[in-house]
Every structure is written in structure tokens, then in C-alpha cells.
C-alpha positions in Angstrom: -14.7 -1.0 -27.8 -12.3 2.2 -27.0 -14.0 4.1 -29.3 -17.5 3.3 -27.8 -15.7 4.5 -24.4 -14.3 7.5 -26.0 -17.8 8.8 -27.4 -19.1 8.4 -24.0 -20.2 11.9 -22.1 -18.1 12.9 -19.6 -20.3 12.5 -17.2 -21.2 9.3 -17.5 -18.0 8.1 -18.1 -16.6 9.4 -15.2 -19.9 8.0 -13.2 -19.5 4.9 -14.6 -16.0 4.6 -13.5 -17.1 5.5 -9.9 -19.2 2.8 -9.8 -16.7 0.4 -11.0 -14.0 1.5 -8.4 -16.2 1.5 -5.6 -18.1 -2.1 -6.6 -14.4 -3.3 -6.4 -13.6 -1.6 -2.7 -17.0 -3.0 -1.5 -16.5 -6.6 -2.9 -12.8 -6.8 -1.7 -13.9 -4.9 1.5 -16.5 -7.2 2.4 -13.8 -10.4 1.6 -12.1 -8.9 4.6 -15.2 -7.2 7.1 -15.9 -10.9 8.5 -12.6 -12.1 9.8 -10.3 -8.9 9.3 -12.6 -6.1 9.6 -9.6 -4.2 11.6 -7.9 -4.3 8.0 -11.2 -2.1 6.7 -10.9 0.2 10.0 -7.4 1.0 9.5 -7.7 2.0 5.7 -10.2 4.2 6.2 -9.1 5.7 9.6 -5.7 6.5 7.7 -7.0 7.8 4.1 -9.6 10.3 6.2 -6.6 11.2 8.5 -4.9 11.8 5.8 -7.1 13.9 3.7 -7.7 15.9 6.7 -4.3 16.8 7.6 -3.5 17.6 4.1 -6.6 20.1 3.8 -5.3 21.8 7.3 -1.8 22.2 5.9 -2.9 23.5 2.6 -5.3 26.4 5.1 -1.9 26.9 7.0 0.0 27.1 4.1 -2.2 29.5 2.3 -3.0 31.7 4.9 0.9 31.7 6.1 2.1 32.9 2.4 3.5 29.4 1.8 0.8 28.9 -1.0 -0.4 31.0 -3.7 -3.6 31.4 -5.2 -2.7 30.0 -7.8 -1.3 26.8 -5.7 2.2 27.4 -6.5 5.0 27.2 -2.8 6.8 29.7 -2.1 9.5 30.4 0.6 11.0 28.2 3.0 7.5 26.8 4.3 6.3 26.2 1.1 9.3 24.4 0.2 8.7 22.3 3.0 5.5 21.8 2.4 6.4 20.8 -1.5 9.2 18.3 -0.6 6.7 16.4 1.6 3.4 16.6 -0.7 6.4 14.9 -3.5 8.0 12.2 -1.0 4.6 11.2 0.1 3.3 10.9 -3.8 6.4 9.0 -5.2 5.2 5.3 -4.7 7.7 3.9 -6.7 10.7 5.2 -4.2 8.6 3.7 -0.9 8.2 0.3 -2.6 11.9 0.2 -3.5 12.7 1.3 0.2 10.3 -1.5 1.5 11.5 -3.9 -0.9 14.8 -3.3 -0.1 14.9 -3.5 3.6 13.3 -7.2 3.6 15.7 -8.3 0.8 17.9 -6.8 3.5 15.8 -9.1 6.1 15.6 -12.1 4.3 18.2 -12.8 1.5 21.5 -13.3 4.3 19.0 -15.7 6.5 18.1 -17.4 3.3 21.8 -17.9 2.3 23.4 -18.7 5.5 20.1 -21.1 5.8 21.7 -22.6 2.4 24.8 -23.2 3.0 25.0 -23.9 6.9 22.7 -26.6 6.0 24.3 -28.2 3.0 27.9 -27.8 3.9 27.7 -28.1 7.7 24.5 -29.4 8.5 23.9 -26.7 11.4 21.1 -24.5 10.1 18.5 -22.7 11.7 14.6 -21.9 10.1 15.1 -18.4 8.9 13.3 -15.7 11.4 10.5 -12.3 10.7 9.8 -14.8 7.3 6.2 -13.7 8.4 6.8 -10.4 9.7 8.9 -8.9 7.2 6.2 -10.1 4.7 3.8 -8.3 6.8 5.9 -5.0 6.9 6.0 -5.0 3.4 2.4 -5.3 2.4 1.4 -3.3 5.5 4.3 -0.7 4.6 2.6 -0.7 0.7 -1.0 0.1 1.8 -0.2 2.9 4.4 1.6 4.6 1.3 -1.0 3.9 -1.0 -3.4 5.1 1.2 -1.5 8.0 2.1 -1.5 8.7 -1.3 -5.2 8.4 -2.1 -5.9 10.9 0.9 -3.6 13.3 -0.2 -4.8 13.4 -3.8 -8.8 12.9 -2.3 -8.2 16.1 -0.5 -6.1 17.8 -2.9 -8.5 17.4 -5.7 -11.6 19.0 -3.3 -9.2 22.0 -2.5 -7.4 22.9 -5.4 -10.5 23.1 -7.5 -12.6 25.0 -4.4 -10.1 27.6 -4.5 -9.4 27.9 -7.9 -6.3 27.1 -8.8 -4.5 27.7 -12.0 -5.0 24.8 -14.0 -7.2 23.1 -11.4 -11.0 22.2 -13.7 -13.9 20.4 -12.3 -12.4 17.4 -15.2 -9.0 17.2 -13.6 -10.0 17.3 -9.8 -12.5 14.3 -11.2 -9.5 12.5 -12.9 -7.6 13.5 -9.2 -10.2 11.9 -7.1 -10.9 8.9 -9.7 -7.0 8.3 -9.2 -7.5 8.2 -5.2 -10.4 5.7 -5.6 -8.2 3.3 -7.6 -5.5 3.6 -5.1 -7.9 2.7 -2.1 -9.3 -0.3 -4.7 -5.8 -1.2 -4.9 -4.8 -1.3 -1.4 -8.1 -3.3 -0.7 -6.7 -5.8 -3.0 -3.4 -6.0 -1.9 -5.3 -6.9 1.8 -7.9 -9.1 0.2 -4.5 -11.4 -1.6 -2.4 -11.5 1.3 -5.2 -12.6 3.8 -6.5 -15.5 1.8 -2.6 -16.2 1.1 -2.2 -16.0 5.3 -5.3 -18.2 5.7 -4.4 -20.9 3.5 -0.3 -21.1 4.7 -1.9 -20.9 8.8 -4.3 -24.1 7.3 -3.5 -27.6 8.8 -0.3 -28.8 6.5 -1.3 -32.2 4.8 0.8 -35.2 6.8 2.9 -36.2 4.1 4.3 -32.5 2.9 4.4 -32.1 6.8 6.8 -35.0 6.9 8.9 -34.0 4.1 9.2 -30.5 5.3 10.3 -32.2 9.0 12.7 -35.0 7.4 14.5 -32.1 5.1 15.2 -29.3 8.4 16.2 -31.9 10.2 19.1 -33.2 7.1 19.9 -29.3 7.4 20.3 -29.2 11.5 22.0 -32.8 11.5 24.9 -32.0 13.2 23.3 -30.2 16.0 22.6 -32.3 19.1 19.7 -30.8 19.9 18.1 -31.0 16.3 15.8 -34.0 17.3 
């Protein structure tokens, strides 16, 4: 099977993968257009703004000095310019910041939920459960799509203007990348809505009563807790 892939033309390999990454954005996009179609609005508004902005600060940045022709920075602008362009591409460092700032959120709540409850029987439902979930998949996509922008755009302009290393094949493989990232965040959307839809359903009666009959063991020495 690789092989088959491998003897493929370019061309048509690279079509072929188009089609694939944008059947995915429309079926995941149209999962969310009927009852969260501000979720599509905002993922496009942001990977356009994106791509935009980058373009008009790599125009600055060349005609300031900051930017080669060759695409290399160079003086303090261009440094500038560099340091963003990498913070902005290193995915793995946002999702460890995000990660950690809900861990940060949720993981004291959780354990003074614990044991408040079982020692003392005073304990409180733990609060932003929802919205620090939220942050963090919301957080995700605007870096992702940040990302795909950036790349989009990057791709276009480094190849237009021929810089060194920059071939038609690897502002492709550039733009390919930013289509898989936009698949990706449409995903990510697609999973957490369904996930939101199904938890904000009507709770059966009997896991209702359970859930009921165990925060009130955990609040039982609190007058109120009734």
C-alpha cells in the first residue's frame, strides 16, 4: 500500500490529499454549522486574520530590512519578528501552558473536594469544571489555527518571493500542513460539542439520585446541605 502511494505523481498525490483534508473540514464543519455555526465563524475569522497579518508583517519586514530575500531576519526587528513567528509555531509549549494552568484550576478543588468530604464532610462541588475545560479546548484551537494561518500565508509568500530553499513542493507540503491543522481544530470542536451535548442531556433518575445521595454524604456536616 505505501509503495502504491509512493509511485503516485506528485500532483496527484498532493491533490488527492487536498481532497481528503478538506472532505474532513466540511464533514466536521457541517457537524457543527446547525447548532454551533459561531464555532465555524470563529475558525475561519481567526485563520484569515491570521494569514493576513502574517503576510503584512512579512511586507513590513521586508521592506524595513528586517527580512532578506532570501527570508532570513536580520537586526533587532527581525529578531522580533523571528521570536514571534517561533512562539506562535511551538504547539507543544501552548498545550503544556494550557494544560498546566487548568491542572492549576482543577487538581486543588478536586483534592480539597476529596478530603473535605471524606474526613469532614463539608465539601463544596468544585467550580470553572466547565469553563476551564472550555479554556483549554478553546485555548488549543486558537493556537492551532494561529498556526495554520501563519504557515497558509507563509507558504504563498515565501515561494512568491523566492526564497532560498522555498520550491513550489515545500510551500505545497507548507499549505498541506495548515489544512491538517484547520482539520484538526474542526475535530477537536466537533468531539467536545457532542461531549457538551450529551453531559447538558437530561441525567437518567437513578444516576441523578446517586449523584444527589453521594454530595450530600460529602456536605453532611453543613446545615445548609439539604
Amino acid at each position: 500500500m505505501q509503495e502504491a502511494i509512493r509511485s503516485l505523481p506528485y500532483p496527484l498525490l498532493v491533490t488527492l490529499l487536498a481532497i481528503i483534508i478538506l472532505s474532513g473540514i466540511w464533514y466536521f464543519g457541517k457537524s457543527l454549522a446547525t447548532n454551533h455555526g459561531s464555532d465555524v465563524r470563529v475558525v475561519w475569522y481567526l485563520f484569515f486574520l491570521t494569514a493576513i497579518l502574517t503576510a503584512a508583517a512579512a511586507t513590513i519586514g521586508t521592506a524595513a530590512g528586517a527580512i532578506d530575500a532570501k527570508g532570513n531576519f536580520h537586526g533587532s526587528l527581525g529578531v522580533a519578528l523571528e521570536f514571534i513567528l517561533k512562539s506562535m509555531l511551538d504547539l507543544p509549549k501552548d498545550l503544556e501552558i494550557f494544560l498546566g494552568i487548568v491542572i492549576l484550576v482543577l487538581v486543588p478543588q478536586g483534592g480539597s473536594f476529596l478530603f473535605s468530604g471524606v474526613i469532614s464532610g463539608c465539601a463544596r462541588a468544585p467550580v470553572f469544571v466547565g469553563q476551564s475545560f472550555s479554556f483549554l479546548v478553546w485555548s488549543t484551537a486558537k493556537s492551532f489555527i494561529s498556526a495554520a494561518g501563519i504557515l497558509f500565508s507563509m507558504a504563498g509568500y515565501g515561494w512568491k518571493n523566492n526564497w532560498e530553499g522555498w520550491s513550489a513542493r515545500g510551500a505545497t507540503a507548507m499549505g498541506s500542513m495548515s489544512l491538517m491543522l484547520l482539520l484538526l481544530v474542526f475535530y477537536i470542536l466537533s468531539i467536545y460539542r457532542e461531549i457538551t451535548n450529551r453531559l447538558n442531556d437530561t441525567t437518567p433518575k437513578t444516576g441523578g439520585r446517586n449523584s444527589n445521595k453521594l454530595m450530600a454524604w460529602m456536605s453532611r456536616r453543613i446545615k445548609d446541605s439539604s
